[in-house]
N, C-alpha and C positions, 0 to 999 in steps of 0.2 A: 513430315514437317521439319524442316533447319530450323536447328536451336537459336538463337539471336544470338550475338557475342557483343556482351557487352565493356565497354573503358570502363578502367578504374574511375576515372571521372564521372561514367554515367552512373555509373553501381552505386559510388556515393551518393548521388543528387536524384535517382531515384528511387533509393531506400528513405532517404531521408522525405522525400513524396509521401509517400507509404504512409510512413510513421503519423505524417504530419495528419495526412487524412483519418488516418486512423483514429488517433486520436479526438479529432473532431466527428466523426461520424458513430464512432463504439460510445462517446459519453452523450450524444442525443437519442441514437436510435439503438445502442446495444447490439452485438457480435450477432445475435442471428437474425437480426432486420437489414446488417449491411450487405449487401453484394458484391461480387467481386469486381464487379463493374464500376461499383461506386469507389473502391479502393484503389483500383489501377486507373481510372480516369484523367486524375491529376498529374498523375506521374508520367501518363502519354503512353504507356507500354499495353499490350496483349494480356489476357487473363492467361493465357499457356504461360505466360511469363513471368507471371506472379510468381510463380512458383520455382525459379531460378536464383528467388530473393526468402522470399521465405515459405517453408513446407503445408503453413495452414493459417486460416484466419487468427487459430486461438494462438500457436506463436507470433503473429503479429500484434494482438493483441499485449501478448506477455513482454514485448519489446517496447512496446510503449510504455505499461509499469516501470519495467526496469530504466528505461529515459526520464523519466516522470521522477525517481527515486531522489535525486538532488535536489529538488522545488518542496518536494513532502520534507527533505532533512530542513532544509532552510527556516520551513516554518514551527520545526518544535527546536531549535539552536538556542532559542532564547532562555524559554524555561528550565534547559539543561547546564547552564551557566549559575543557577538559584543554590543556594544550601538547599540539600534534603531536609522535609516535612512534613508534617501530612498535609497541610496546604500547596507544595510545590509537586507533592505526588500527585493528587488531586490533578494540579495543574494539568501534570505532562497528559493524565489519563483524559482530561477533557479538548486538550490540545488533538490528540488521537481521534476522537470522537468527530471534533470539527472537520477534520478532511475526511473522515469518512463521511460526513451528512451535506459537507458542504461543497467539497472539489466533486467537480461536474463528472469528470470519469469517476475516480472510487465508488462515491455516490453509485453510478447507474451498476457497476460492477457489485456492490456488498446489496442491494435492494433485488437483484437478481441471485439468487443461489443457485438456479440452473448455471447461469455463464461463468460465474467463481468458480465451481468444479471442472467445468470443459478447460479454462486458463489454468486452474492449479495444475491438471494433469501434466500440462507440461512445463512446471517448474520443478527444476532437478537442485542437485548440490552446488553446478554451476551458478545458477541462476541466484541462488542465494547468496553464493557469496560473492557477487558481482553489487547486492543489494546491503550489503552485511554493513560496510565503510559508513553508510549515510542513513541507514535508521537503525538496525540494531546497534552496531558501538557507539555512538554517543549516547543509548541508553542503558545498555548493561557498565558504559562509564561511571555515568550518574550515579548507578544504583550500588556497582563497587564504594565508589568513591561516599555515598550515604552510610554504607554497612563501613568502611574504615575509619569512620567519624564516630561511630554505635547509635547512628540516629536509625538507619534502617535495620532493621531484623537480620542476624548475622546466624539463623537457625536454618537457614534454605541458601544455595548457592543462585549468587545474581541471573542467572539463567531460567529459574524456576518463580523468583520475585517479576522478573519481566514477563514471563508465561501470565503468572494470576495477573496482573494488570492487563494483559493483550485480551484476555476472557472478554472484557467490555464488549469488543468487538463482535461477539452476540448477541449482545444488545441492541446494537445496531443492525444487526441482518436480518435479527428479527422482531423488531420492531412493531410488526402488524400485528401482533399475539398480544400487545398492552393495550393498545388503544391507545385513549385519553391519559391513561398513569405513566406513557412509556418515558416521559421525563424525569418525573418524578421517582421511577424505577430505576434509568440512568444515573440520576445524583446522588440515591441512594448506595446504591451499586460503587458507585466511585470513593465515595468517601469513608465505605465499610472498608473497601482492599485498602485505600490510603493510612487509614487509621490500623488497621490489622499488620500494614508492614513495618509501622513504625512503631520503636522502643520508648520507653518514657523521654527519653532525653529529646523525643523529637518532638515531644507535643509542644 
């Protein structure tokens, strides 16, 4: 079989296909219900051709994340403009929470732990820090910027403060194992780290 050759023009306008589907089809039906049929459809190209664009579903997948990554920063910007508190910690860690439970990909991705692991495999150093600009710094900002004030705990470097708050995120993945308490276990949850990172000066 001849390879297709494709214009810079088309290589753009049918990755950007890809993505688009992608993203639409991985946050209804999830990475191992799509088909590659379903993925290359829109974009008009062969399934041999897929793979001229990207090597597997779960990096298309992880291209979407990483596309995705500026709409997720947009929506915790607000809170991270706040003085540090345990009220404003609280905040960012329930902010976190929401797009995990509520944006339609994350959601279908943290409720599935099978498909979280096949995408993490292949997120490497690149991929991080291609993600780094728009959700870890403007939170390891915050939480500098809290600990040079002495409102957050200056006993752990920022890096390890942002670790114990991302924890929540198990909360959410696993979810099924509360039940009826899993709210109550979240707010709990959130406002013990909130309060545990913060110095008297921030109560």
């Amino acid at each position: 079989m001849v390879a297709v050759a494709f214009t810079d023009e088309e290589r753009a306008r049918i990755t950007a296909d890809l993505l688009d589907a992608a993203e639409r089809l991985y946050a209804s039906q999830g990475l191992k219900k799509t088909s590659l049929e379903e993925l290359v459809a829109p974009a008009g190209i062969s399934k041999a051709s897929f793979y001229a664009f990207f090597d597997s579903k779960e990096t298309l997948y992880k291209e979407v994340m990483l596309r995705r990554a500026p709409l997720i920063a947009e929506r915790h910007s607000a809170v991270f403009r706040r003085p540090a508190s345990v009220e404003s910690l609280a905040e960012v860690m329930r902010a976190m929470t929401t797009v995990l439970t509520t944006d339609p990909f994350y959601r279908r991705l943290f409720t599935h732990p099978d498909e979280l692991q096949a995408v993490s495999r292949r997120i490497g150093a690149q991929e991080i820090a291609r993600v780094t600009p728009y959700i870890m710094t403007p939170l390891l900002e915050y939480i500098a910027k809290g600990q040079a004030q002495g409102v957050i705990t200056r006993d752990v470097e920022p890096e390890i403060v942002m670790g114990v708050m991302r924890t929540i995120g198990l909360i959410v993945m696993n979810r099924h194992m509360y039940g009826d308490i899993y709210d109550a276990v979240l707010n709990a949850t959130i406002n013990a780290i909130a309060r545990g990172m913060v110095t008297s000066n921030g109560d």
